[in-house]
C-alpha positions, 0 to 999 in steps of 0.5 A: 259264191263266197262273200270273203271274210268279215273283217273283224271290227276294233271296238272303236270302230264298232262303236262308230259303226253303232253311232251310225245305225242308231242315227239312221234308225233315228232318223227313219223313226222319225220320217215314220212318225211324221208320216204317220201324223199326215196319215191320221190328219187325212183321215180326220178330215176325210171324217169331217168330211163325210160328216159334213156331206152327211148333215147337208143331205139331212137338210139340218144346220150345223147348229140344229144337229149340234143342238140334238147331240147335246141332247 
């Protein structure tokens, strides 16, 4: 089914129309990021959790595993 003809923009129009897509651009790069920040900070501590139940079943303390890295 035909869609119609495109109407052919001014050039002020298409820069308005530009301006609108770059800000909407923006603004989804930005939920992105922000996004992507809680992603990495749910991993971190999904890790330090993972280290923590770890250092508890070996029956060590922070500081005597802590010790032994220094190492």
């Amino acid at each position: 089914m035909p869609r119609g003809r495109k109407k052919q923009m001014t050039l002020e129009e298409e820069l308005v129309y530009l301006d609108q897509q770059i800000e909407k651009a923006s603004e989804t790069l930005d939920a992105l990021k922000k996004r992507r920040k809680e992603v990495v900070q749910l991993e971190e501590q999904k890790d330090l959790q993972t280290i923590y139940e770890k250092i508890q079943a070996s029956g060590k303390t922070i500081d005597e595993v802590l010790a032994q890295l220094a190492d």
